[in-house]
VOGU-3710 file (C-alpha; in Angstrom, 3 decimals, decimal comma):
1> xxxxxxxxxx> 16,867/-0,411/-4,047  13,498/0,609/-3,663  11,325/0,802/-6,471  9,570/4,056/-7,513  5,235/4,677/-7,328  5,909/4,216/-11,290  7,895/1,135/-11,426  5,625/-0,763/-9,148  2,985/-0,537/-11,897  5,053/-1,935/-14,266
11> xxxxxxxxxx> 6,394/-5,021/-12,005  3,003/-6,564/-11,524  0,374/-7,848/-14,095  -2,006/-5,167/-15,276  -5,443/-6,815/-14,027  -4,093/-7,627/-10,847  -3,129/-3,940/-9,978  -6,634/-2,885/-11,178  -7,986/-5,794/-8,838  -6,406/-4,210/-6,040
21> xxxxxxxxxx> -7,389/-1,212/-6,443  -10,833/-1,923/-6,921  -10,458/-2,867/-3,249  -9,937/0,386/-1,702  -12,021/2,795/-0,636  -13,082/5,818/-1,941  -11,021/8,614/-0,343  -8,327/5,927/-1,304  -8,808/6,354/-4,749  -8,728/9,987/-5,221
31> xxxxxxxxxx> -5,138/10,024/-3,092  -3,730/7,516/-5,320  -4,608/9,814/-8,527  -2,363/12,057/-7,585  0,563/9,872/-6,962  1,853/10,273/-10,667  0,092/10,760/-13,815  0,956/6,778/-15,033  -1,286/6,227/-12,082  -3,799/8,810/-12,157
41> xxxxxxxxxx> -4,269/7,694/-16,066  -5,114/3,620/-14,765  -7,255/4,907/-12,847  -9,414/6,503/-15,239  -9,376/3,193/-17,768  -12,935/1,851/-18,562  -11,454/-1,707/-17,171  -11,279/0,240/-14,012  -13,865/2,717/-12,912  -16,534/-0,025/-14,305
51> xxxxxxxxxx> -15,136/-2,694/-11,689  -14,871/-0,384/-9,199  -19,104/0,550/-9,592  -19,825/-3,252/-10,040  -18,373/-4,096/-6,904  -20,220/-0,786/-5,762  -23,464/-1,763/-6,599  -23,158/-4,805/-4,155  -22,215/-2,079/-0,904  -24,835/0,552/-1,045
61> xxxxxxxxxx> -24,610/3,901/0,141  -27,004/5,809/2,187  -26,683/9,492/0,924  -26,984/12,827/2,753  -27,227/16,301/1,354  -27,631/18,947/3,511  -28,229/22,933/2,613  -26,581/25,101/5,297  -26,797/28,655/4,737  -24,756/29,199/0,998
71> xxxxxxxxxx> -23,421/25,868/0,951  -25,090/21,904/0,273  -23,156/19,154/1,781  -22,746/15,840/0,750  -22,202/13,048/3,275  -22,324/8,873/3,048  -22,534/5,836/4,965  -22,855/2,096/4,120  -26,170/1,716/4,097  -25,850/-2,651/5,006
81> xxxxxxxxxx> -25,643/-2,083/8,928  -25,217/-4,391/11,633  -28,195/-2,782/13,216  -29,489/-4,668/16,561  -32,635/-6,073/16,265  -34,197/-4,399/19,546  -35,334/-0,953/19,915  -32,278/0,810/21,286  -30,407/3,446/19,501  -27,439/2,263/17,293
91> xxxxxxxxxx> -25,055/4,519/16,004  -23,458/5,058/12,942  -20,368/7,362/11,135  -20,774/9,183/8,381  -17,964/10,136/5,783  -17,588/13,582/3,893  -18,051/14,159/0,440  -17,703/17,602/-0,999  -19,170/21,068/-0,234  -21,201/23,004/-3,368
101> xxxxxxxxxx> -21,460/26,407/-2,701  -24,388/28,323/-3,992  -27,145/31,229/-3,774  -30,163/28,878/-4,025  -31,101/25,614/-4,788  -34,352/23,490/-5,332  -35,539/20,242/-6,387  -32,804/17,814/-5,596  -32,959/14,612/-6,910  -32,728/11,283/-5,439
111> xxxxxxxxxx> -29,457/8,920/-6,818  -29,279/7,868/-9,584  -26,370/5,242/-10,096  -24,108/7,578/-8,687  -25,068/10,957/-9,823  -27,523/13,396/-7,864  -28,916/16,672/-9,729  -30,456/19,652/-8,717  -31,012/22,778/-9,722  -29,412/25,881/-8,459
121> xxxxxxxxxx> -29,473/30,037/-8,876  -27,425/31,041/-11,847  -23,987/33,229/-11,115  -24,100/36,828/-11,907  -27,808/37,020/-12,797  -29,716/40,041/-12,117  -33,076/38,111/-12,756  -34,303/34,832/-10,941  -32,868/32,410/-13,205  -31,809/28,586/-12,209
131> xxxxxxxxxx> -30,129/26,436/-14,244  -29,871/22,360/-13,964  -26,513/20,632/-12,547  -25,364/17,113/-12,544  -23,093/16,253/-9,300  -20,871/13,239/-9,011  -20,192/13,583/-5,024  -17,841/10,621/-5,435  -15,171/12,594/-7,576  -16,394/15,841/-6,153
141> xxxxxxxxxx> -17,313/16,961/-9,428  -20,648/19,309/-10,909  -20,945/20,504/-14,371  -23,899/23,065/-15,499  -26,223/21,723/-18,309  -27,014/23,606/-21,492  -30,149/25,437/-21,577  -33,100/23,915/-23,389  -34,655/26,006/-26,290  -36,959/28,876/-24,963
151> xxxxxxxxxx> -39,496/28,192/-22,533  -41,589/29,315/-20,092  -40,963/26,271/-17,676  -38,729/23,334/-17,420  -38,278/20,219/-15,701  -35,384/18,026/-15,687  -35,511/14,149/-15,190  -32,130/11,952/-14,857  -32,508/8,317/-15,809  -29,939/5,932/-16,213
161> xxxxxxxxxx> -29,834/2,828/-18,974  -28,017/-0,129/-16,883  -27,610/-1,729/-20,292  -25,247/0,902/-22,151  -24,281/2,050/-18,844  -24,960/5,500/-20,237  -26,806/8,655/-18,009  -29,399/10,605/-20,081  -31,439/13,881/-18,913  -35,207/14,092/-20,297
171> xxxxxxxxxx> -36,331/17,458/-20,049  -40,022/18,299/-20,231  -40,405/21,993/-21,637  -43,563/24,247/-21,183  -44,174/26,680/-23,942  -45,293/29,941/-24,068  -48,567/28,442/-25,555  -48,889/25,736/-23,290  -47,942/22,811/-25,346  -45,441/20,671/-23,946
181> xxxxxxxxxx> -42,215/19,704/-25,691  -39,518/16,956/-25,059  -35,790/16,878/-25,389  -33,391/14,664/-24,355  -29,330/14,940/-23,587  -26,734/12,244/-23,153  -24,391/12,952/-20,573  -20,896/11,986/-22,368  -17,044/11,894/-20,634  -15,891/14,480/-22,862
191> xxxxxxxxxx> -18,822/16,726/-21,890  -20,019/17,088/-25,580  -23,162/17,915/-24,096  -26,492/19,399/-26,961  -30,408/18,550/-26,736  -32,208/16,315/-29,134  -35,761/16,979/-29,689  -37,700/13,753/-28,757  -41,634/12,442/-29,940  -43,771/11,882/-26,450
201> xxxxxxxxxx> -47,104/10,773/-28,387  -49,029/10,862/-25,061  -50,619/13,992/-24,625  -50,345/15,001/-20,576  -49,930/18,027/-18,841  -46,614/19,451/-17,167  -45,316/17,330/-14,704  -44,707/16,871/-10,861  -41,471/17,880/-10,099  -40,709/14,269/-8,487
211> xxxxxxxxxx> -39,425/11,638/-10,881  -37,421/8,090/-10,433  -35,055/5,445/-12,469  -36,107/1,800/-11,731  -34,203/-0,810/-14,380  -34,026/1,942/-17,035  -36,909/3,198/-16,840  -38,389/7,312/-15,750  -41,409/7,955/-14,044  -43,030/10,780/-13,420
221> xxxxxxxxxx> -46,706/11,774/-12,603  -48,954/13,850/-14,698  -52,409/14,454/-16,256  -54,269/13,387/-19,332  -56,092/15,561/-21,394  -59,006/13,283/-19,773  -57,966/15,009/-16,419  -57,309/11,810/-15,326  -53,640/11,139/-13,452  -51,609/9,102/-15,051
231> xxxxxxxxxx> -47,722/7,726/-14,271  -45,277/8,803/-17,837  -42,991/5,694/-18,734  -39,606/6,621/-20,725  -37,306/4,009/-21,648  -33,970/5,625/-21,327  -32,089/3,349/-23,940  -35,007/3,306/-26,531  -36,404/6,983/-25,598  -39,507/5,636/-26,130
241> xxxxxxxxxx> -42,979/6,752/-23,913  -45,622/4,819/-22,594  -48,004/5,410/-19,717  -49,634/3,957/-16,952  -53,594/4,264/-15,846  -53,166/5,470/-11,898  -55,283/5,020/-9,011  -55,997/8,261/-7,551  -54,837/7,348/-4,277  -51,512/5,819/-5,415
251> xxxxxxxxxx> -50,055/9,009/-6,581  -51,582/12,247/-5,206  -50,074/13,020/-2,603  -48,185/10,169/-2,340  -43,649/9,275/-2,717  -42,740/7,513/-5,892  -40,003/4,762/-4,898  -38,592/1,539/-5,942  -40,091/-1,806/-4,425  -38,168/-4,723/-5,209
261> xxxxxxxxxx> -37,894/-3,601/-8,849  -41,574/-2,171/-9,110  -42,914/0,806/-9,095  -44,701/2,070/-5,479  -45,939/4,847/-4,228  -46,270/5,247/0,023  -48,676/7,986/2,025  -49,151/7,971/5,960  -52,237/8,511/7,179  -54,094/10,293/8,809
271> xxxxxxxxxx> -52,547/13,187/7,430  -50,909/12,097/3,744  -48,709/15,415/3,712  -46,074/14,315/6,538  -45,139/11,291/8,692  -45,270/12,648/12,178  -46,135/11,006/15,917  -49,779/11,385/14,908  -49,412/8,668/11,497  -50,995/5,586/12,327
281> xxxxxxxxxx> -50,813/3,737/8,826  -49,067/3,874/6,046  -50,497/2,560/2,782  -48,518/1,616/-0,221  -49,619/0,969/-3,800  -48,075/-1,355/-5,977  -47,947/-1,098/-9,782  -48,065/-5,278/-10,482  -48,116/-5,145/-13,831  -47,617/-1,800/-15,748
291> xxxxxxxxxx> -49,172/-3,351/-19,622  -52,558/-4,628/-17,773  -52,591/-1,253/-14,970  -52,584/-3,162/-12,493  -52,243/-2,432/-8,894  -52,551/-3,628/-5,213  -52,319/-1,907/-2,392  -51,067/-2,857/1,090  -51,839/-0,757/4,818  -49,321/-1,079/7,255
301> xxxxxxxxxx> -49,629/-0,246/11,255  -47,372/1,580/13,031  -46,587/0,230/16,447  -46,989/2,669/19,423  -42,896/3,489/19,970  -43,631/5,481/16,809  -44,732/8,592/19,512  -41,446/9,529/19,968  -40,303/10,458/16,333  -40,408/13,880/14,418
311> xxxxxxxxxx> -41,780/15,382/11,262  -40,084/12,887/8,648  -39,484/12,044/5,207  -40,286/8,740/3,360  -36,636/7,494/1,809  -37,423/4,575/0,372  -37,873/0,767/1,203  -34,659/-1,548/1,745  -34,002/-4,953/0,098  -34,717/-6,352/4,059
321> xxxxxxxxxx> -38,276/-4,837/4,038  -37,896/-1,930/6,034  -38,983/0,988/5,196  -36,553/4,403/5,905  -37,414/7,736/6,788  -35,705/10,509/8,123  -36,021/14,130/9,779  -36,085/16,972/6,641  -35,581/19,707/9,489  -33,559/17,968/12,367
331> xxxxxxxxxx> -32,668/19,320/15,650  -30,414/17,978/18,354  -29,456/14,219/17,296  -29,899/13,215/13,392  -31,796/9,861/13,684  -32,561/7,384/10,516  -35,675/5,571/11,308  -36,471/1,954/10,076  -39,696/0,358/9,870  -39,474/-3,273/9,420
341> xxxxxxxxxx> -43,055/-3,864/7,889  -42,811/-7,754/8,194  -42,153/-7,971/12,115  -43,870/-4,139/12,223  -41,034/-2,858/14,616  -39,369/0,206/14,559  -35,848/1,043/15,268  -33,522/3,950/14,844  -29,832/4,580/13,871  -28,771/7,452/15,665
351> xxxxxxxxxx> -26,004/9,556/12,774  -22,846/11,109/14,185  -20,513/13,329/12,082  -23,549/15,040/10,587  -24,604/17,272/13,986  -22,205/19,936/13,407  -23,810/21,056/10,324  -27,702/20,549/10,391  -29,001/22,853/12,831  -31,061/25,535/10,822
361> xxxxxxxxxx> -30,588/23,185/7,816  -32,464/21,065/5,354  -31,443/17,126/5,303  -32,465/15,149/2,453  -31,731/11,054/2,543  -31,408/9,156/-0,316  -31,191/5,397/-0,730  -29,050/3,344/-2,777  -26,053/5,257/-3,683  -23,062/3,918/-5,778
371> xxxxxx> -19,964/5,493/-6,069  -18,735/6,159/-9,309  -15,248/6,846/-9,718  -15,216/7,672/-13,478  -14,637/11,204/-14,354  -16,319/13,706/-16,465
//
């Protein structure tokens, strides 16, 4: 006779079931949850969902998330393509995530092993009042943050520590008398979720609103009481703070991103605010060694077929040395743009399953994304 969803579990060896299901896909995973709660409950073992991210850390993820009208999208695609190494158009499928509904929502942030966070207008409010969320788009989940103690301003950083495997949240208050406070919060599976005041020692202003994770590590850009910029270092395991001297140029007005493990920073020129048809060069700072402040700085030329490209955004740089950008207000055909700074070519990947849903829309493309399949 044939053997039930259950009994199949219990016919073959523990770690070779959780093998094989580390093998599927995604959407594959949620299905089988809800085949029976014996499987929905080895699915959600530590053994597991940390397999399943290991292996998902080798097959990146370009990420989408686009704001239509009340609503922010998430979309994916493998972001290892066999892309063509001339200049003609490629195309690539994306695959749906979820759909957040909401009123507002501002300062998205770029992934962070997994996990994407924003923050968005608060339900029922009479006043203009946001409060932070942390999305997993991989199990389709969001949960709302506590509030931090009373403030006048706030902003949210999430950092990951690759060694505990644990998610934190380092919020930088502004008080009513200026002074700037630090808490942090550990994001924990049972959602046990309260703010721990923290010591900064280095005396800087509020922050930019743009922060990133490299190896455990936050950045985020601010100023001295010197006036002087500087780059804010927390160690997410330790919570410990150090800083970084910055060249002007490397950070004002320039994208924060992760170059082969290091700190960078990119601008285009001739206009540093936006990467258009009129950008000729792009220069990139390096932080070499972050004890010593040390940096170098590289220009790179753009090659003439750049004159047929939009207004885009700077994603980030690929372990193949290219660097990505893509449209924040498309029209017609969504294009990803690579600029292989080695060979200094240019190519673009041309996105279909996205069309239907970014005209009058903001796009924002984030690099690196691993699906997490461990749930909150």
């Amino acid at each position: 006779s044939l053997l039930t969803a259950d009994e199949v579990l219990l016919k073959i060896p523990i770690d070779l079931i959780i093998e094989i299901f580390s093998r599927l896909p995604l959407k594959s995973i949620a299905r089988c949850r809800c085949v029976s709660k014996r499987w929905a409950s080895l699915l959600r073992r530590p053994h597991f969902t940390e397999l399943f991210f290991t292996k998902s850390l080798a097959r990146p993820q370009l990420l989408f998330a686009c704001q239509k009208e009340s609503e922010m999208i998430f979309f994916s695609l493998p972001q290892s393509q066999n892309l063509n190494e001339d200049n003609f158009p490629t195309v690539a499928t994306v695959d749906h995530h979820m759909s957040v509904p909401f009123k507002r929502v501002r300062d998205i942030s770029s992934c962070v092993n997994g996990y994407v966070s924003y923050y968005r207008m608060a339900k029922g409010m009479k006043t203009e009042e946001f409060v932070y969320v942390i999305c997993n788009p991989s199990t389709r989940q969001c949960f709302t943050l506590p509030k931090t103690r009373k403030r006048t301003e706030t902003r949210n950083f999430l950092g990951y520590d690759p060694v505990e495997k644990q998610h934190k949240v380092l919020a930088v208050t502004c008080q009513d008398d200026g002074a700037v406070e630090h808490q942090v919060l550990t994001l924990r599976e049972n959602r046990n979720l309260t703010w721990r005041m923290t010591e900064c020692g280095i005396h800087h202003s509020f922050p930019w609103s743009y922060c990133i994770c490299i190896n455990g590590v936050l950045y985020y850009i601010a100023k001295a009481s010197s006036g002087d910029y500087i780059i804010v270092c927390f160690d997410v395991r330790f919570e410990k703070y150090s800083s970084v001297k910055s060249v002007k140029s490397a950070v004002r007005p320039a994208t924060l991103f992760n170059y082969n493990g290091k700190l960078a920073s990119l601008m285009a020129q001739p206009d540093p605010f936006r990467i258009s048809e009129t950008s000729t060069i792009l220069e990139m700072w390096i932080l070499e060694d972050p004890e010593k402040h040390e940096w170098s700085k590289r220009i790179f030329n753009l090659p003439p077929i750049w004159t047929d490209a939009a207004l885009l955004r700077f994603v980030g740089v690929t372990a193949t040395n290219e660097f990505v950008l893509s449209p924040l207000f498309p029209s017609g055909p969504f294009h990803v743009y690579y600029y292989n700074f080695v060979k200094e070519s240019i190519r673009r990947v041309e996105i279909q399953g996205i069309g239907g849903f970014i005209t009058g829309s903001i796009v924002l493309t984030f690099l690196n994304h691993v699906e997490d399949v461990k749930l909150m």
